[in-house]
C-alpha positions as CSV (number, residue, x, y, z in Angstrom):
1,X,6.0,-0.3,-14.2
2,X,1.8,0.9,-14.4
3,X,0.6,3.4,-15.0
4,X,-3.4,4.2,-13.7
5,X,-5.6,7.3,-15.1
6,X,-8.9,7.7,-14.5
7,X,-11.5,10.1,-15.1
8,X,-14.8,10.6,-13.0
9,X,-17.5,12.3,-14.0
10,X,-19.7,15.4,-12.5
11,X,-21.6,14.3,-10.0
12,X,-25.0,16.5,-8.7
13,X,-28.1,16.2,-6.4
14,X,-31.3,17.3,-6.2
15,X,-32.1,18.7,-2.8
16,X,-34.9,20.3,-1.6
17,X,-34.3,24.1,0.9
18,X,-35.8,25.0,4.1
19,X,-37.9,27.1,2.6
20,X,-39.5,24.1,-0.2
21,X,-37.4,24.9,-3.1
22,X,-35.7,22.2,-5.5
23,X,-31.9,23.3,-6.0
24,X,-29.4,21.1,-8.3
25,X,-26.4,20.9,-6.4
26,X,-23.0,20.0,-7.2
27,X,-21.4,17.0,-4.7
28,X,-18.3,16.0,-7.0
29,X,-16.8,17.9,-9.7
30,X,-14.9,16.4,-13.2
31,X,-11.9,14.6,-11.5
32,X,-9.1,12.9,-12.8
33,X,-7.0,10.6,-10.8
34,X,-3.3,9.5,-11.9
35,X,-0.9,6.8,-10.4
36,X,2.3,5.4,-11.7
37,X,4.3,2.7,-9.7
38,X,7.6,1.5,-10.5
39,X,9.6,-1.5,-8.5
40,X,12.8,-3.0,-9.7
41,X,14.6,-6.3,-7.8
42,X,17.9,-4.6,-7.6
43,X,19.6,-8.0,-5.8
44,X,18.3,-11.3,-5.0
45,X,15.2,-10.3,-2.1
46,X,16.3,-6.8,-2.2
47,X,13.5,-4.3,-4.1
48,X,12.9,-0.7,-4.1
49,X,10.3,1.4,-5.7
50,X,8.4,4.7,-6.1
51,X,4.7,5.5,-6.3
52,X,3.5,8.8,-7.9
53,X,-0.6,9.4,-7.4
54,X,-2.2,12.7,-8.0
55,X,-5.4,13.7,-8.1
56,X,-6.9,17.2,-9.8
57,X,-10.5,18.4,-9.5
58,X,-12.3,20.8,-11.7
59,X,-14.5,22.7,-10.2
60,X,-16.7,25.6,-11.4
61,X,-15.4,29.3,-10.1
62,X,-17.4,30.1,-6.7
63,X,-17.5,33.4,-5.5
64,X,-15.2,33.8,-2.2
65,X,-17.9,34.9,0.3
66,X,-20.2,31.4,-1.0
67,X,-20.3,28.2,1.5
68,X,-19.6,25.2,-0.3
69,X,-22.4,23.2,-2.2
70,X,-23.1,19.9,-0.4
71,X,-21.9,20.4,3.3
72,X,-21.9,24.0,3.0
73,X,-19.2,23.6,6.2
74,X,-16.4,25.7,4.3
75,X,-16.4,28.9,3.0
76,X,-14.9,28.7,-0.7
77,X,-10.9,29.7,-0.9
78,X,-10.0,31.2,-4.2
79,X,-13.1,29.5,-5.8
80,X,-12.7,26.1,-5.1
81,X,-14.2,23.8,-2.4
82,X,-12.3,20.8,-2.5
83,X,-8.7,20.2,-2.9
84,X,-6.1,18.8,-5.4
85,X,-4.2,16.2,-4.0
86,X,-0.4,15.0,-4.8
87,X,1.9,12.1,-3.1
88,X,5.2,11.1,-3.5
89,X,6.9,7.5,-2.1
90,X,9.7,5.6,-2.1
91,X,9.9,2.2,-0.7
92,X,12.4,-1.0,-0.2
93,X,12.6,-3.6,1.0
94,X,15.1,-6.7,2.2
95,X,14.2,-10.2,2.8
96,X,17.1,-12.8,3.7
97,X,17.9,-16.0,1.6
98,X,16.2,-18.3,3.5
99,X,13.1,-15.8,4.3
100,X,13.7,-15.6,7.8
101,X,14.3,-11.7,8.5
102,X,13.2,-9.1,6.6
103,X,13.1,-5.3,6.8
104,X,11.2,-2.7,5.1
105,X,10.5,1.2,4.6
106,X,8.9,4.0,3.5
107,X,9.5,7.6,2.9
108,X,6.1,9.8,2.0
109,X,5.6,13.3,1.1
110,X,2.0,15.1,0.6
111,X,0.5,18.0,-0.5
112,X,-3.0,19.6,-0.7
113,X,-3.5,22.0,-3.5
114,X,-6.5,24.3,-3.9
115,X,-9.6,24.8,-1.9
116,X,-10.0,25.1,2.0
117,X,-7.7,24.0,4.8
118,X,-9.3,20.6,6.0
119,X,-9.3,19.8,10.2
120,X,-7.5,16.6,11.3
121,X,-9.1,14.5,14.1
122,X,-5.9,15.5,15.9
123,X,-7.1,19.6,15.4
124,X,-4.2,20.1,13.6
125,X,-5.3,22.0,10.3
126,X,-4.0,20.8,7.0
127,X,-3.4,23.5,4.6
128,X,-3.1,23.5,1.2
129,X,0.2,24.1,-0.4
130,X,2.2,22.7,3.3
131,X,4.2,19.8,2.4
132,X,3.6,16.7,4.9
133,X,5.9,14.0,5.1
134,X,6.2,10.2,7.1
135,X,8.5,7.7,7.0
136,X,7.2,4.3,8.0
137,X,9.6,1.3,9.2
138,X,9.3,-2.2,10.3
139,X,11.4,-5.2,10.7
140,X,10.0,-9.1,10.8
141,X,11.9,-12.3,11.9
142,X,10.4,-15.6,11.6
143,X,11.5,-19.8,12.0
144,X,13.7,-22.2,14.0
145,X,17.0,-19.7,12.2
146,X,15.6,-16.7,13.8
147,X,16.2,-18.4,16.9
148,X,12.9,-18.9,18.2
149,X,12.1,-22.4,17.1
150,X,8.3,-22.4,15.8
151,X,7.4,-18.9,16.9
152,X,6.4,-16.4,14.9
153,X,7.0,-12.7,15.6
154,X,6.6,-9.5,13.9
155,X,8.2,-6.0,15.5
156,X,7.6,-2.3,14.3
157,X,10.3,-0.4,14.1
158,X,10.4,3.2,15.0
159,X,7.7,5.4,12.1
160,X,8.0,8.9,12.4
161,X,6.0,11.5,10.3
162,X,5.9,15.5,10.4
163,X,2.9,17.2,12.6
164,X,0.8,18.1,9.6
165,X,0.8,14.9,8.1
166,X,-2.8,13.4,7.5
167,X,-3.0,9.8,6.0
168,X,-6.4,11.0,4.3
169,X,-4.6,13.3,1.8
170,X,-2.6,10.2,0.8
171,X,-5.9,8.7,0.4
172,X,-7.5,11.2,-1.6
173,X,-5.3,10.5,-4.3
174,X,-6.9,7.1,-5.3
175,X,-9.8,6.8,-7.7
């Protein structure tokens, strides 16, 4: 088992306005970042485990009709500019005797909390508080038992993942 927490300071930055002024501006507020991970060998090359990460921002109340300090892209949703991230897996995996075959997956679940809806490359929006979920998949075989003499292969099995899922929000949980 581990267990991660970290804390990151305020971060701010001096910029200077069209019109010559100095403005302190905020770019990061207090964060903290949390993981736990927990894996247990339940049989002989057989394992499974789950991964918790979360990460919670604190940000100074901004009034809803304000841009956001920074980009100023987004307008402020109920005060906040950024948003509070949570993810959820579970994982396993299975690896024969002699190491030749092996399969593995994953099951994810996301959510944004907080702050504005954030655009994906793919257009799709991700709002905050809309569960997203994937559940990656893959399968190896290797060696002369695999029946392939000295070749080495590697094949994906079918992934599949919900429409609003966005491997950045599982990103935004790390410190």
């Amino acid at each position: 088992m581990g267990l991660l927490s970290a804390i990151t300071g305020r971060n701010e930055v001096q910029i200077e306005t069209v019109g010559g002024a100095r403005e302190r501006r905020l770019t990061d507020p207090l964060t903290a970042f949390h993981a736990l991970r927990v894996k247990r060998q339940v049989a002989r090359g057989t394992e499974f485990g789950v991964l918790a990460t979360a990460t919670n921002r604190f940000e100074p109340g901004l009034p809803a009709q304000a841009l956001c300090p920074g980009s100023g892209a987004a307008e402020v949703t109920n005060g906040r500019c950024q948003n509070d991230a949570y993810v959820a897996a579970a994982d396993g995996r299975w690896r024969s005797a002699t190491g030749d075959y092996a399969v593995s997956g994953q099951a994810v679940v996301s959510l944004l909390r907080h702050g504005p809806a954030r655009a994906a490359r793919d257009g799709i929006a991700v709002q905050p508080g809309q569960p997203a979920a994937a559940a990656p998949c893959g399968s190896a075989s290797r060696g002369a038992s695999a029946g392939c003499g000295i070749c080495r292969s590697r094949c994906r099995a079918a992934s599949w993942s919900s429409t609003t899922w966005d491997i950045s929000t599982a990103r935004m949980t790390m410190p």
